[in-house]
C-alpha positions as CSV (number, residue, x, y, z in Angstrom):
1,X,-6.3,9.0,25.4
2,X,-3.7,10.7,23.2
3,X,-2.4,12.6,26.1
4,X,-1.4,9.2,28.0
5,X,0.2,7.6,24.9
6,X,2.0,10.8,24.6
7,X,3.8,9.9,28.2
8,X,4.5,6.2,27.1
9,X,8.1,4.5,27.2
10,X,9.6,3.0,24.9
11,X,12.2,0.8,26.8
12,X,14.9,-0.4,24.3
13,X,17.5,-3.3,25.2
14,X,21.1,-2.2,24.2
15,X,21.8,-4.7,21.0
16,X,23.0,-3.8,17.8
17,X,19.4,-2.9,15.9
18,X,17.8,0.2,14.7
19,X,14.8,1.3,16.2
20,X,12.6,3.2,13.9
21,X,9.9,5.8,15.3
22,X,7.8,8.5,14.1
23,X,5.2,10.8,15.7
24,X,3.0,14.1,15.3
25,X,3.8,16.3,17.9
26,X,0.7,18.9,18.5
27,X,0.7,21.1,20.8
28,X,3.6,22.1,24.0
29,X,3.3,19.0,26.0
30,X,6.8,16.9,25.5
31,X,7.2,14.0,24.3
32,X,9.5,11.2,26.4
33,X,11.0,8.1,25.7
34,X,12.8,6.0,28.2
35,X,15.8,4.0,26.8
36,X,17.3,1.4,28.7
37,X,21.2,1.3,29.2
38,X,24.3,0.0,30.3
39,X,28.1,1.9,31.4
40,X,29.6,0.2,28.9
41,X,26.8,1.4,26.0
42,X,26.8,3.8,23.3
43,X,23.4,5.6,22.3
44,X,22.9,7.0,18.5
45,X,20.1,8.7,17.0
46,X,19.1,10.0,13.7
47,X,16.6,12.3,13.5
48,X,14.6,14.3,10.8
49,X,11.6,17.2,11.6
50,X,9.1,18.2,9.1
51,X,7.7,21.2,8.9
52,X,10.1,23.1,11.2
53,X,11.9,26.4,9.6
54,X,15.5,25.7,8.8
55,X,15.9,29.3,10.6
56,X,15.0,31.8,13.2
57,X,13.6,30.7,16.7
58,X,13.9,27.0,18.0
59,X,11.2,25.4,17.7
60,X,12.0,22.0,19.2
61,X,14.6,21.6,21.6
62,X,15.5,17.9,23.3
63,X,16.9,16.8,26.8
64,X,18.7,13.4,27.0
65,X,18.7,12.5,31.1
66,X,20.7,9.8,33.0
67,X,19.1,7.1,35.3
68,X,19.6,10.5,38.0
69,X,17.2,12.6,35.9
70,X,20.1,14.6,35.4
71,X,20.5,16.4,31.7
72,X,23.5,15.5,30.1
73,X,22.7,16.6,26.6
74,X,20.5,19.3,25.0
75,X,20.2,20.3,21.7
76,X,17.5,22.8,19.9
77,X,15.6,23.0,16.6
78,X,16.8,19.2,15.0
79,X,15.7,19.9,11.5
80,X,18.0,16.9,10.6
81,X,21.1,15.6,12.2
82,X,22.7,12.9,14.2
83,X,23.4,12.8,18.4
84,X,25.8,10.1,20.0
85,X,26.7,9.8,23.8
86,X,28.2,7.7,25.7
87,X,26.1,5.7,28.5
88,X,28.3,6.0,31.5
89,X,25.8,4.4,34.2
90,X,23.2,1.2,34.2
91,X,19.9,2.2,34.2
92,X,17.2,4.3,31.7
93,X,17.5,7.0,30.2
94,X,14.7,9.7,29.0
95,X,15.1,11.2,26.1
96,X,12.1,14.5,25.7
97,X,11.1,16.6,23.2
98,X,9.6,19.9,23.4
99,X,7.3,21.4,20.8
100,X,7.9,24.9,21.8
101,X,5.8,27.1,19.4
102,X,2.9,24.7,19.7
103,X,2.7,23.9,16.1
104,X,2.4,20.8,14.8
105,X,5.5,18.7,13.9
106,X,6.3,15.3,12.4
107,X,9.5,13.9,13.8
108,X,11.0,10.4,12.7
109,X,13.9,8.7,14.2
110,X,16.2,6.1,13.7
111,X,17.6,4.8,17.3
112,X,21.1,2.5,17.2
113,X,21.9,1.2,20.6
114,X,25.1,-1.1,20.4
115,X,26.9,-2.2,23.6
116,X,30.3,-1.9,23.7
117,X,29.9,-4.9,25.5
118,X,30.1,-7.9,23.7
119,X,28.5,-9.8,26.9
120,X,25.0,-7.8,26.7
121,X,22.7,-9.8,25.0
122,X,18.6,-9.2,24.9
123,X,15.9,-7.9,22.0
124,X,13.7,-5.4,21.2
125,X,10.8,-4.8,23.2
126,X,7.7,-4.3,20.6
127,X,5.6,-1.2,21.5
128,X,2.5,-3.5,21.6
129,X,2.1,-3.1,25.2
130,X,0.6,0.2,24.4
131,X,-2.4,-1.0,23.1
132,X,-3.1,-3.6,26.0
133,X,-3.0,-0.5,28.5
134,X,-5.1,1.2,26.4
135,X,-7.6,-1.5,26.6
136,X,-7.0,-1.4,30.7
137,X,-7.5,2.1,30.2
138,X,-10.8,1.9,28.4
139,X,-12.1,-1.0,30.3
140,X,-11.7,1.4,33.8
141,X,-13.5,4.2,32.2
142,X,-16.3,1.9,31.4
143,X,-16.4,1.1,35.0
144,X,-16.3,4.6,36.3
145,X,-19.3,5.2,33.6
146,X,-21.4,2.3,35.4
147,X,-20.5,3.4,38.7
148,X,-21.6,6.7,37.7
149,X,-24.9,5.7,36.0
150,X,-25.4,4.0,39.3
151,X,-25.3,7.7,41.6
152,X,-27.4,9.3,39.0
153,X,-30.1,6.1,38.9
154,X,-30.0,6.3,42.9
155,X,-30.1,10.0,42.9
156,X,-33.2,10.3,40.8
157,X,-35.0,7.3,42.7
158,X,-34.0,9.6,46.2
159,X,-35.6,12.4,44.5
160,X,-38.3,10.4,43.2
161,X,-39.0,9.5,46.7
162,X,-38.8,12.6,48.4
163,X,-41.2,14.6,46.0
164,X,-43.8,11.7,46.5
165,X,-43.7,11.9,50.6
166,X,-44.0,15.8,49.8
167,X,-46.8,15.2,47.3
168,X,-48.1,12.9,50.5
169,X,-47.6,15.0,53.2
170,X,-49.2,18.0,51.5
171,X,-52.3,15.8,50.7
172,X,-52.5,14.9,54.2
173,X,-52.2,18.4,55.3
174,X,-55.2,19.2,53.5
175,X,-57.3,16.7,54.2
176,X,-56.3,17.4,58.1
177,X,-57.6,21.3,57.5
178,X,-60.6,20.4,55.5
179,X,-62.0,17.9,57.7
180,X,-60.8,20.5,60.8
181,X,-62.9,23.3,58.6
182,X,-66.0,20.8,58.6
183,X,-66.7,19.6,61.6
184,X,-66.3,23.5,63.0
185,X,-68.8,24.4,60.4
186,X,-71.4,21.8,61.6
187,X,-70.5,22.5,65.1
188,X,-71.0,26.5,64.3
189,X,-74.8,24.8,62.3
190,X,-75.9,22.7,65.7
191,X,-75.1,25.6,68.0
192,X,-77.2,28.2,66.0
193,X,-80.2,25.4,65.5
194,X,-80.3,24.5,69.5
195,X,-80.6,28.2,70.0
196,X,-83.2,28.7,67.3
197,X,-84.7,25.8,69.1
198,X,-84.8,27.2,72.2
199,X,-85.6,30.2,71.8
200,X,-89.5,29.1,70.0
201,X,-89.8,27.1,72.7
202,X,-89.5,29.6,75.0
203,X,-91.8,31.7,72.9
204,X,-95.1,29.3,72.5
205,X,-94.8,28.9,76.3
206,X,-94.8,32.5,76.4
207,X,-98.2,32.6,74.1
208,X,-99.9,30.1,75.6
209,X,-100.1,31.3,78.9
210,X,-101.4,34.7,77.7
211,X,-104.0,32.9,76.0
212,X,-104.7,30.7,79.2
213,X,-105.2,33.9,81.3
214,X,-107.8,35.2,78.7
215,X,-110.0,32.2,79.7
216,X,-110.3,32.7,83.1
């Protein structure tokens, strides 16, 4: 979430107010601000770091870019100082910051917009917009985090499914080969009993006419 505010604009109507902002910049990624302007405007900022060195590398450097996305001003390591340029063209303007070391930073600004334009009328447009996309923002990853308990709840009742049709057909399978393995067996019992059974029969006769023949 702190990554998306860190891409928010700030869109600023060229009266004669000052615009206070400050932020904690922590890590590399920069921080832009879009300010809205006319040709005939004049755009000042004061601005004041804390906890930067006072000397050796930069360790914040700022862009200023017309409606074009062209850089007309750059400046490096603003410890504390004052920036003024002349809006030449009708549109916004982005204004990023750079953290370049990575470490964190504290900047605070005071933004003066005056027209040069006495005709230019309009207000400042409160940042609490930010927290109503936020809510957007949290209400979609709420949905994505139904729809996604959904696919695993379906998932699991798939795999539920398929181990019970295993579980079915394996059962199946052996009742198949057991009752195969039976029946062989009594076939294998009734062939050896009929022979058994035959062969006696075969054998009285035999004794019984031997015995007959003694007789006579």
């Amino acid at each position: 979430m702190h990554s998306l505010l860190k891409l928010s604009c700030i869109l600023l109507f060229l009266v004669p107010s000052i615009h206070s902002l400050s932020f904690t910049m922590e890590g590399k990624e920069p921080y832009c601000f879009g300010i809205w302007g006319n040709a005939t405007g004049l755009f000042q900022m004061t601005f004041h770091t804390f906890g930067a060195k006072k000397s050796g590398s930069s360790e914040i450097k700022y862009d200023l870019f017309d409606p074009n996305n062209q850089v007309i001003k750059s400046g490096s390591n603003p410890l504390a100082g004052f920036m003024e340029e002349k809006l030449y063209k009708d549109g916004i303007y982005t204004i990023c910051y750079t953290n370049v070391n990575g470490k964190e930073r504290k900047l605070n600004f005071d933004i003066v917009a005056t027209p040069q334009d006495n005709s230019v009328k309009g207000e400042v447009l409160e940042v609490g917009d930010l927290q109503r996309f936020e809510s957007e923002l949290q209400t979609i990853h709420e949905s994505m985090e139904r729809v996604s308990h959904l696919i695993n709840a379906n998932t699991e009742r798939t795999n539920e499914q398929l181990n019970y049709k295993r579980k079915t057909d394996s059962r199946s399978s052996w009742f198949f080969w057991k009752s195969t393995t039976v029946v062989v067996v009594c076939l294998i019992k009734i062939f050896f009993m009929i022979k058994y059974f035959n062969v006696g029969e075969k054998a009285r006769s035999f004794l019984g006419l031997s015995v007959g023949k003694n007789y006579v």
